[in-house]
N, C-alpha and C positions, 0 to 999 in steps of 0.2 A: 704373504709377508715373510722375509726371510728374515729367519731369529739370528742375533746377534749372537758370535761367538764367547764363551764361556771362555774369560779369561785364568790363565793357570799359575798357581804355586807349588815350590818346591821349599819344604820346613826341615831343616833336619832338628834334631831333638822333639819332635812330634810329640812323644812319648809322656814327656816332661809335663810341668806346670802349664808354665807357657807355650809350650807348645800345641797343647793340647785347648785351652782357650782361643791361642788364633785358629787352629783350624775348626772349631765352632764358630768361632767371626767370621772366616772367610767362607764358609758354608753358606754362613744366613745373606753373605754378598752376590751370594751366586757363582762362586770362585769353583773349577776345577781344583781340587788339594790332592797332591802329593804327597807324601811324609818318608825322609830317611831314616832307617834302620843299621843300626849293625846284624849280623848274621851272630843268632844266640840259639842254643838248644832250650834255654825258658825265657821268651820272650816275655815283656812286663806291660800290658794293654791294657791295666787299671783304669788312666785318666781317662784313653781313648775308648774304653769298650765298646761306648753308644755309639761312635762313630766308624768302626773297623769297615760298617756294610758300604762308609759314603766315603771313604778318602783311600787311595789304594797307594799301596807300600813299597818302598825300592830297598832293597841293599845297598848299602854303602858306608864307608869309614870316611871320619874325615881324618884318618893315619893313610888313607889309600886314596891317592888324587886320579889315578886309572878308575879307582869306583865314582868318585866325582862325576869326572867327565861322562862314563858310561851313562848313570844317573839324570844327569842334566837334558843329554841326549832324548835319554827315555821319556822323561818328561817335558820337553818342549816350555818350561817356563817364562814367561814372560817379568817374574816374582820370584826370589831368591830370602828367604827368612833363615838366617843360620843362627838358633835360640841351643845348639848339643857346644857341650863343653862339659869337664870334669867341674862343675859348680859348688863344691861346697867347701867353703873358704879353708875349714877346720883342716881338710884331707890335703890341701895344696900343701902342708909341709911336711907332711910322709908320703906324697907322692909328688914331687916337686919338677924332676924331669918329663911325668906321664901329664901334668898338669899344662908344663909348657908344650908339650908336643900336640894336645888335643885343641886346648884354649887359646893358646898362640899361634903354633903352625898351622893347624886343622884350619882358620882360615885364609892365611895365603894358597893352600895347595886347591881351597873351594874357590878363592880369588884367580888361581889362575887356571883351574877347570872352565871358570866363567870366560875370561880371554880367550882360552883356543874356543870354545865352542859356540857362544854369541857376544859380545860386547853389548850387545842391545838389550838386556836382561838385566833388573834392576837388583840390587843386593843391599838388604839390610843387616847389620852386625847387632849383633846384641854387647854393649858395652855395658859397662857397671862403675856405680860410684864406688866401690870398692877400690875404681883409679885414684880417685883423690885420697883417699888415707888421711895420711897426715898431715891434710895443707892447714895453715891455721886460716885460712879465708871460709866465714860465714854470712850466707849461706854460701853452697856451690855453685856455680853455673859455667857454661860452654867454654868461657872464658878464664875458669881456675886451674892454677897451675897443678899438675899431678904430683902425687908423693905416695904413690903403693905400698900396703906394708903387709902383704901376703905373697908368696909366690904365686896364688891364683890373681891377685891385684895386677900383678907385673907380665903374667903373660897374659891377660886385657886391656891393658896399653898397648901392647907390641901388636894385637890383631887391631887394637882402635888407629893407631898409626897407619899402620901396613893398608888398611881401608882407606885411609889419608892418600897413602901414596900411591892406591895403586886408580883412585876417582881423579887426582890432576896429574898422573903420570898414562891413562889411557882413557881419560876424558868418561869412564865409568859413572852409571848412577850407582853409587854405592856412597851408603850412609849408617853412619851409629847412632842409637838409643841407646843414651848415658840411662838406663833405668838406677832409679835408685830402692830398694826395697822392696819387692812384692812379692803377697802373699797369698795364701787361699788353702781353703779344706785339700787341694791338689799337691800342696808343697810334701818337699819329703821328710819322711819322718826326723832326718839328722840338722833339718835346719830346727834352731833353738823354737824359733814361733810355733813350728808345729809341735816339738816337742814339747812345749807349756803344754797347749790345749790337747793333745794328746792325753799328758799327765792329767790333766784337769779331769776330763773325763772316766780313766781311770779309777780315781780318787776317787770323784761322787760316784760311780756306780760298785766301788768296794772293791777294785780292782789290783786297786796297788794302795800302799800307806804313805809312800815321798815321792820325790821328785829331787833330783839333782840335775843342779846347773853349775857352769862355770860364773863368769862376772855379771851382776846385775846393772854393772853402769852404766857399758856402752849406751849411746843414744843416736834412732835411726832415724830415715824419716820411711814413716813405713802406707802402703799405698795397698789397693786391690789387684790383685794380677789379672783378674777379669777388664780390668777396666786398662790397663797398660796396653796390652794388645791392639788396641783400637788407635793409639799411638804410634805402635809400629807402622800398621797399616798407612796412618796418616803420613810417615814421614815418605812413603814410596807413592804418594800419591800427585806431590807435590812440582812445580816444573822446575827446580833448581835444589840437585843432592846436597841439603845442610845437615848437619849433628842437632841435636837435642838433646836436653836434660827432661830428663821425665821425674816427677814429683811430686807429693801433696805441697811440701815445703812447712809441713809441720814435723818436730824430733818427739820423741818419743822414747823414755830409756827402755831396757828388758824389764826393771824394776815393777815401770808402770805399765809393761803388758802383762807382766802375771798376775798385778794386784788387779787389773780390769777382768784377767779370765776367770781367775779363783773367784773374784766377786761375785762374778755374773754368775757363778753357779753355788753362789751361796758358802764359800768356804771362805776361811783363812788363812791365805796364803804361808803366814809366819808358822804354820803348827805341820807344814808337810813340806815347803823348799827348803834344801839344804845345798849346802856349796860345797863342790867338790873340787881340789886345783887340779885334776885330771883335765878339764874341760878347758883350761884357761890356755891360752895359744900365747905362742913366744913373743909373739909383738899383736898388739891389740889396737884397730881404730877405735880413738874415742867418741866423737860424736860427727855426723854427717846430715845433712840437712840441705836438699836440694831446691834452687832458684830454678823454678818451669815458666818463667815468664814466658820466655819466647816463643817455646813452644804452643802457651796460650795465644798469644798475640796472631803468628803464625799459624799454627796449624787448627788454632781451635778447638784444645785438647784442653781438659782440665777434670780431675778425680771427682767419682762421681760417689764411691762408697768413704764413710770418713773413718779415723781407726776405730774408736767404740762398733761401727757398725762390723768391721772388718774383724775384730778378736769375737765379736758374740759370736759372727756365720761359720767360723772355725771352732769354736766350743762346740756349738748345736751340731753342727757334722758330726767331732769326734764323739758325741756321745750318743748319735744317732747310728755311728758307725759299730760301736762296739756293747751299745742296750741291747 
């Protein structure tokens, strides 16, 4: 009986949150996984460690569309996942040109790596509700108008376009995942989520005495990054490249993530957060809250961890990480 060939991905931002959850997904799929790297003298193989013996690693920048193409080559994919970007919203506006060139250009130059070397290779973009900003339409879905208010918002428009134009301008599967919000013990330490439960654990284990944030108000709608991958997956599986809004479609302020983390671990919140206006960014979205119908309807996706469970398995981590 001849075994069926092992279909292949190519991930860049491997490394990452998410990156590092799809290529656990696509492992347990029976997926060949590839993973893009920049060239570092201290490589960061944190999320991937358990995986470094099963997913094998290429060089490449998405500043360098020659390493692209090399890359692509090398790995014969069939699956194209580009989840690497300058991602954290706070740093888009002290690094605002490095933001657009990585998050914005970095995918046309992977866009058109994909053109010269197969057309026939599917590509999914990682988009973010961070497009919408400031639309006043609640909830969000595929159909809301954009209104960015970070320079990382605005060069994830230009790569969600540029995906746009380049699937009806060369008949490309190429599609984005409007993700909105997702989190996990994997996130980095500068995003605020981890930051709470980080502090949180600190605290209870006598580690630190406060914690400082910037605003408690914004409100997200916040999801499992374990469980969003599996979305990805879904949207390149599909016979005809649509977008999606990926979402629980409940908000949630920062307010009521730290009162749920401190709880959970027995403290109160009020006697160790403190505001600092260091934290508070020039322009701020206020609340986001995404509409995942279709993708329900469609692909058959819908969150599977809900927030309560989602702040406790990050408490428990950080305190299991540094007990």
């Amino acid at each position: 009986m001849i075994k069926s060939k092992k279909k292949i991905a190519l991930i860049t931002g491997i490394t990452g949150q998410d990156g590092s959850y799809l290529a656990e997904f696509l492992l347990e799929k029976g997926y060949r996984v590839y993973g893009l790297e920049r060239r570092a003298s201290n490589k960061n193989h944190t999320n991937i460690k358990q995986l470094l013996s099963k997913v094998t690693m290429i060089s490449g920048d998405l500043l360098d569309e020659a390493s692209l193409v090399y890359a692509i080559k090398e790995a014969n994919p069939e699956e194209i996942y580009n989840l690497a970007s300058q991602s954290f919203v706070g740093d888009s506006w002290k690094q605002p040109v490095f933001t657009g060139e990585v998050t914005g250009l970095g995918v046309i130059r992977m866009l058109e790596a994909i053109r010269q070397v197969n057309l026939a290779i599917k590509f999914y973009q990682a988009s973010s509700s961070e497009m919408f900003g400031a639309t006043k339409e609640m909830p969000q879905s595929e159909k809301t108008q954009f209104y960015p208010r970070s320079p990382y918002g605005v060069a994830k428009l230009y790569a969600h376009w540029i995906t746009v134009n380049y699937r009806e301008s060369y008949n490309m599967f190429a599609v984005s995942g409007i993700l909105f919000n997702h989190e996990s013990p994997r996130r980095g330490m500068e995003f605020v989520t981890r930051k709470i439960t980080d502090g949180v654990a600190r605290i209870k284990l006598g580690l630190a005495k406060e914690l400082f944030l910037g605003s408690l108000d914004p409100k997200r709608d916040w999801g499992f990054a374990g469980d969003y991958v599996e979305a990805m997956w879904l949207m390149l599986q599909q016979k005809q490249p649509r977008d999606y809004v990926i979402a629980t479609g409940e908000t949630h302020s920062v307010k009521e993530f730290v009162q749920e983390a401190f709880g959970y671990a027995g403290l109160d919140w009020k006697k160790y957060v403190k505001i600092d206006r260091a934290f508070l960014r020039p322009a701020e979205v206020h609340h986001l809250r995404g509409d995942a119908r279709k993708a329900r309807k469609e692909l058959g996706w819908k969150p599977k961890v809900n927030f309560k469970e989602l702040v406790h398995i990050m408490v428990d981590e950080d305190i299991k990480r540094l007990g």
